[in-house]
DSSP file (Angstrom, degrees, kcal/mol; ACC not computed):
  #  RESIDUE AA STRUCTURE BP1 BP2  ACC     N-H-->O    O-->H-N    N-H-->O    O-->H-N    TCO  KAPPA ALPHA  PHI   PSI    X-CA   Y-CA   Z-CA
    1    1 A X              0   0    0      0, 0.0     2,-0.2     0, 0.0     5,-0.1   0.000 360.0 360.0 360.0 141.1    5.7  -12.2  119.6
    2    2 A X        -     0   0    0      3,-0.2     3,-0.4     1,-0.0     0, 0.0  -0.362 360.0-106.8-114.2-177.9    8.3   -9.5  119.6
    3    3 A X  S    S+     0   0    0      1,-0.2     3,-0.4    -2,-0.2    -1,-0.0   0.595 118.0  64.9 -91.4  -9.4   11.8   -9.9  118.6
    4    4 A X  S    S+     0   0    0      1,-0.2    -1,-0.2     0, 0.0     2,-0.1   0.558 116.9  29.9 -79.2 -31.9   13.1   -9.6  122.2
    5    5 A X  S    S+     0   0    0     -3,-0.4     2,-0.3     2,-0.1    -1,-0.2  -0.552  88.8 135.5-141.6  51.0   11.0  -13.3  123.1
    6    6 A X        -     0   0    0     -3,-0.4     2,-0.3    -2,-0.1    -3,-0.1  -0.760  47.4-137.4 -97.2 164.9   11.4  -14.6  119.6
    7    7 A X        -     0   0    0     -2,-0.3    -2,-0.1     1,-0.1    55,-0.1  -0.939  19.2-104.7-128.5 158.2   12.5  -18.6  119.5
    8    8 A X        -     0   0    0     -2,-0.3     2,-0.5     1,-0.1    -1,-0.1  -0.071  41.1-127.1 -72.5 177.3   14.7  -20.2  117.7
    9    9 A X        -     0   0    0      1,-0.1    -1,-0.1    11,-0.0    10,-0.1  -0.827  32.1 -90.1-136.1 161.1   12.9  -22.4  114.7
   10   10 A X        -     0   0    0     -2,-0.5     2,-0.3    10,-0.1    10,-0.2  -0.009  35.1-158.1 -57.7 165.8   13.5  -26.1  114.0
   11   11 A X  E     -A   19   0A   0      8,-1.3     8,-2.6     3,-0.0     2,-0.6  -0.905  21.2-132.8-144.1 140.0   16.6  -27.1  111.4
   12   12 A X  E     -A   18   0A   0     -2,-0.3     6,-0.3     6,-0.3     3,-0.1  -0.972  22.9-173.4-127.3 112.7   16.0  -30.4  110.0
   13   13 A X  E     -     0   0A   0      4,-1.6     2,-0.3    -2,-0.6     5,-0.2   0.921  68.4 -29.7 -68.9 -48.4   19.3  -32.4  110.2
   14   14 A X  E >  S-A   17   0A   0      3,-1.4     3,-3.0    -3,-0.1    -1,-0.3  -0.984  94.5 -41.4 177.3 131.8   18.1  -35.1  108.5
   15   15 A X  T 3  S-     0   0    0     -2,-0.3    -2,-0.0     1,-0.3     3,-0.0  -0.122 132.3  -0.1 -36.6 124.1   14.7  -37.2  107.5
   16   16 A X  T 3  S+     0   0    0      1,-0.1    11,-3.1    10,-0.1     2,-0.3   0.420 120.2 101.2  98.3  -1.1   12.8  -37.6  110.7
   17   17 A X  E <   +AB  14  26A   0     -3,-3.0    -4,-1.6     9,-0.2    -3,-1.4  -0.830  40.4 166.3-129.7  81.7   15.6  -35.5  112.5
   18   18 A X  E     -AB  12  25A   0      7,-1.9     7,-2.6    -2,-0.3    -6,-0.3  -0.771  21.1-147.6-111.8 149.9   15.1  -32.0  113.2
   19   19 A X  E     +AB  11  24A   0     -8,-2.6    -8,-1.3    -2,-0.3     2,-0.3  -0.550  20.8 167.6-102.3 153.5   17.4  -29.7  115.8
   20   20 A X  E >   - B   0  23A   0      3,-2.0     2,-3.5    -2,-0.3     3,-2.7  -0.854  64.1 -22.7-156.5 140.0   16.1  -26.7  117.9
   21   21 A X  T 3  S-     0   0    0     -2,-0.3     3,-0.1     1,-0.3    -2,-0.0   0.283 124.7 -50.9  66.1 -29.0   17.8  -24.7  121.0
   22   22 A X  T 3  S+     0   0    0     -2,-3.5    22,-0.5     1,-0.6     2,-0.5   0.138 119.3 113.0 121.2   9.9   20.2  -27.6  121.8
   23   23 A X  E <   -B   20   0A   0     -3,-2.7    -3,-2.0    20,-0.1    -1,-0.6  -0.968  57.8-147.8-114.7 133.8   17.1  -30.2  121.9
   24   24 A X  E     -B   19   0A   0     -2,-0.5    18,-1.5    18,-0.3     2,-0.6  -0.962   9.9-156.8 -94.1 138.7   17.2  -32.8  119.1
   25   25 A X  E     +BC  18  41A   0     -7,-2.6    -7,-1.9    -2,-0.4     2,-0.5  -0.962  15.2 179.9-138.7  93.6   13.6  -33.9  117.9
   26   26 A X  E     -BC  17  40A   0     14,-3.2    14,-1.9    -2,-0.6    -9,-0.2  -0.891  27.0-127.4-139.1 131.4   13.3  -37.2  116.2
   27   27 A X  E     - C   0  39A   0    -11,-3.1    12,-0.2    -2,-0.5     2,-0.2  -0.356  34.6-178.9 -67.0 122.1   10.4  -39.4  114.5
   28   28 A X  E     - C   0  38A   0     10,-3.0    10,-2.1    -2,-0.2     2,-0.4  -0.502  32.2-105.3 -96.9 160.4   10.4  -42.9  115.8
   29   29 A X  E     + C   0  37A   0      8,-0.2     8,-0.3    -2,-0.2     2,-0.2  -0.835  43.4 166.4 -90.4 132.0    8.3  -46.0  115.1
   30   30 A X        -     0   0    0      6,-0.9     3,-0.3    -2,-0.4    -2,-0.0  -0.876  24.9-161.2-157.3 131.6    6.1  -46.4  117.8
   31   31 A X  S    S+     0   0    0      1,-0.3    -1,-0.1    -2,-0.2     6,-0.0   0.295  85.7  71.6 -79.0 -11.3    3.0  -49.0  117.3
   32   32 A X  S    S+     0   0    0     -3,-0.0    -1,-0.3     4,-0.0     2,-0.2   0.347  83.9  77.4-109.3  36.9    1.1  -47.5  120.0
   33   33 A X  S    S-     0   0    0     -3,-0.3     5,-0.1     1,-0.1    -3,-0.0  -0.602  82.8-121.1-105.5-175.9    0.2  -44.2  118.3
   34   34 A X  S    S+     0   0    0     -2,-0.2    -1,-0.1     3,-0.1    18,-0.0   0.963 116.9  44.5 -88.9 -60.1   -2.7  -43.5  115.5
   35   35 A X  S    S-     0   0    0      2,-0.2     3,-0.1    17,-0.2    -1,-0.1   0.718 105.3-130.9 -64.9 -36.4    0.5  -42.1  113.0
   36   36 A X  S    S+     0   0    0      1,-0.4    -6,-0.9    -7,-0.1     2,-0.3   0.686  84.5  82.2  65.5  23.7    2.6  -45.0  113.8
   37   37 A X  E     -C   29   0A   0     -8,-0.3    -1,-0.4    15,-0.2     2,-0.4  -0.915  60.1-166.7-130.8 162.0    5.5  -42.7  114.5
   38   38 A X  E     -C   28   0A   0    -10,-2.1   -10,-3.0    -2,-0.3     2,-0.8  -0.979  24.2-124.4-143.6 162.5    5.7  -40.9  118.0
   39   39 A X  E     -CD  27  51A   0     12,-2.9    12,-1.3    -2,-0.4     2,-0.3  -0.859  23.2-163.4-110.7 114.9    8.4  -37.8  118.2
   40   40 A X  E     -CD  26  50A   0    -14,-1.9   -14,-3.2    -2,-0.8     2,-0.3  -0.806   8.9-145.2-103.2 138.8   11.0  -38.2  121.1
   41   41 A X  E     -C   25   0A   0      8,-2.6     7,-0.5    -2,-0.3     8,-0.4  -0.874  19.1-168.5 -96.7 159.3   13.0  -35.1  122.2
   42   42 A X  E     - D   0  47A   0    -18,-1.5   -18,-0.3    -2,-0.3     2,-0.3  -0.502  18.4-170.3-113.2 160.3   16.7  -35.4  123.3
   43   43 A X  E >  S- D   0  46A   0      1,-1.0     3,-1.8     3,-0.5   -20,-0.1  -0.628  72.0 -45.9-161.3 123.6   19.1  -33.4  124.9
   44   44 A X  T 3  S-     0   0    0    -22,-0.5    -1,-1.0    -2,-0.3   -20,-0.1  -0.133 128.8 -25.3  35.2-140.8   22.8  -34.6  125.1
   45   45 A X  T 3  S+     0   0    0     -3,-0.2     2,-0.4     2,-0.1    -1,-0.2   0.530 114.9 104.7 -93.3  16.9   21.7  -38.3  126.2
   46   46 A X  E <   -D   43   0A   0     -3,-1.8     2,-1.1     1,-0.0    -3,-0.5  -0.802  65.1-138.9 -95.0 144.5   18.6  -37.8  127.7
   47   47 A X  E     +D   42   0A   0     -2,-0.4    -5,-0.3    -5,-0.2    -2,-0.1  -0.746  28.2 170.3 -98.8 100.7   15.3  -38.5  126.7
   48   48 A X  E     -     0   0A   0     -2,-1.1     2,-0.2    -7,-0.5    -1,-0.2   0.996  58.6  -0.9 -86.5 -76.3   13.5  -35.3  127.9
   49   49 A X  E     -     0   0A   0     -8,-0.4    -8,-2.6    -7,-0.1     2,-0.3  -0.829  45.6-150.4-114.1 154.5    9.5  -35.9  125.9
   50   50 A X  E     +D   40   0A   0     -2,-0.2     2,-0.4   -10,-0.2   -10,-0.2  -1.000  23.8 165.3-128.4 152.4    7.5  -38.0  123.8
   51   51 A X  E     -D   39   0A   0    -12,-1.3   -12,-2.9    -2,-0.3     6,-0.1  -0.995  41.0-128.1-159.7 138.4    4.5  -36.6  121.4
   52   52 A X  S    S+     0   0    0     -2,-0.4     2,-0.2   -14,-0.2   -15,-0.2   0.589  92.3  37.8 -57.9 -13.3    2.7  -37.9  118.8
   53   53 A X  S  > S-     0   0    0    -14,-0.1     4,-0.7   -15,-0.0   -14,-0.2  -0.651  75.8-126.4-125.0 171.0    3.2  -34.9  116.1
   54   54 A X  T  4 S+     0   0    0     -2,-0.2     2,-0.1     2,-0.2    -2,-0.0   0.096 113.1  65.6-112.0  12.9    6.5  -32.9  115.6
   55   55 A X  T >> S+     0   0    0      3,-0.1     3,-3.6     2,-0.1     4,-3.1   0.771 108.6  43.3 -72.6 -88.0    3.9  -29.5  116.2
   56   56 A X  H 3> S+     0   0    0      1,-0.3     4,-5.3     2,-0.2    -2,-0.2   0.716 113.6  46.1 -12.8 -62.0    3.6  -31.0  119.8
   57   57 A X  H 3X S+     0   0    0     -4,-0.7     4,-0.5     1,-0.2    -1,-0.3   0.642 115.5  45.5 -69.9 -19.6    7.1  -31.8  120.2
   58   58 A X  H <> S+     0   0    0     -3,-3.6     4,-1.2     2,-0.1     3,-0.3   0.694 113.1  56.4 -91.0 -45.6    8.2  -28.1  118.8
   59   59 A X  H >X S+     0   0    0     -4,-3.1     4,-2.1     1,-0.2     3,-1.3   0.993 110.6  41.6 -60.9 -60.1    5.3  -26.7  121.3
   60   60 A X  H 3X S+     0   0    0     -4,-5.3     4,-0.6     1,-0.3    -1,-0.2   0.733 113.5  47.2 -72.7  -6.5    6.8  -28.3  124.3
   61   61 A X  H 3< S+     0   0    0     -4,-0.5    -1,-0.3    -3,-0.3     4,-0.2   0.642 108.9  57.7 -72.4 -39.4   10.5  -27.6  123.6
   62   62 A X  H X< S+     0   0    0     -3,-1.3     3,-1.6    -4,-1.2    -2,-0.2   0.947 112.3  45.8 -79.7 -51.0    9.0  -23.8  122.8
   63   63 A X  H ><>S+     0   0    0     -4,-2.1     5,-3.4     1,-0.3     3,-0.6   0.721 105.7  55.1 -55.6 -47.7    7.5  -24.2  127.0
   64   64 A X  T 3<5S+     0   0    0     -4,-0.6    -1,-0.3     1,-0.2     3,-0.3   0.397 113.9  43.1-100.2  -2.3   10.7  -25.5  128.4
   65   65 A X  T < 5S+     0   0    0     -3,-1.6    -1,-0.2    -4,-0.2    -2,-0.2   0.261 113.0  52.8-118.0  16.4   12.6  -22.0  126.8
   66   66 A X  T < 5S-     0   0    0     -3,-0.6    -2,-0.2    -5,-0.1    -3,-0.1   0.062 133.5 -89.2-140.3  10.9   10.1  -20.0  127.8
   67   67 A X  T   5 -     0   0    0     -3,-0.3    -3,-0.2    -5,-0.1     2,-0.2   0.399  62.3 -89.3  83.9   5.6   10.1  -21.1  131.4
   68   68 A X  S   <S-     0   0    0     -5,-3.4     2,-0.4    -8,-0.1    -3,-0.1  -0.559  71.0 -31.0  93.9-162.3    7.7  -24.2  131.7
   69   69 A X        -     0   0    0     -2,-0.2    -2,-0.0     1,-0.1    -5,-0.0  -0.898  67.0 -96.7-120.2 144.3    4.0  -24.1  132.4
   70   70 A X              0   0    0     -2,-0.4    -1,-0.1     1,-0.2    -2,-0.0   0.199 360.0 360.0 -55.6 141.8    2.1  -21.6  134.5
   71   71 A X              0   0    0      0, 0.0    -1,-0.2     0, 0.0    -2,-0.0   0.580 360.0 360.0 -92.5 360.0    1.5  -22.8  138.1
């Protein structure tokens, strides 16, 4: 990765609450995962993904700035 296509890297507002781009990224209780947390992203008042790790949830935020996924 060059410095031209670098991305920005997560800031953690807060336990369980980390910022990226303009997307907020926060660990939830969610009974139907292994972890028993799931990670929802946000943006202004939409709920854009959910993903069981906060790698995942940093990967797909990293996709959506980077143009999506190949067709």
């Amino acid at each position: 990765m060059t410095a031209a296509t670098a991305l920005p890297s997560l800031v953690q507002v807060d336990l369980g609450w980390w910022k990226v781009a303009g997307y907020d990224v926060v660990q939830v209780v969610s009974p139907r995962t292994a972890l028993g947390t799931a990670w929802v992203v946000w943006r202004g008042d939409h709920v854009l993904h959910t993903s069981d790790t906060l790698p995942a949830a940093g990967e797909w935020v990293s996709t959506q700035l980077t143009g999506g996924a190949p067709r």
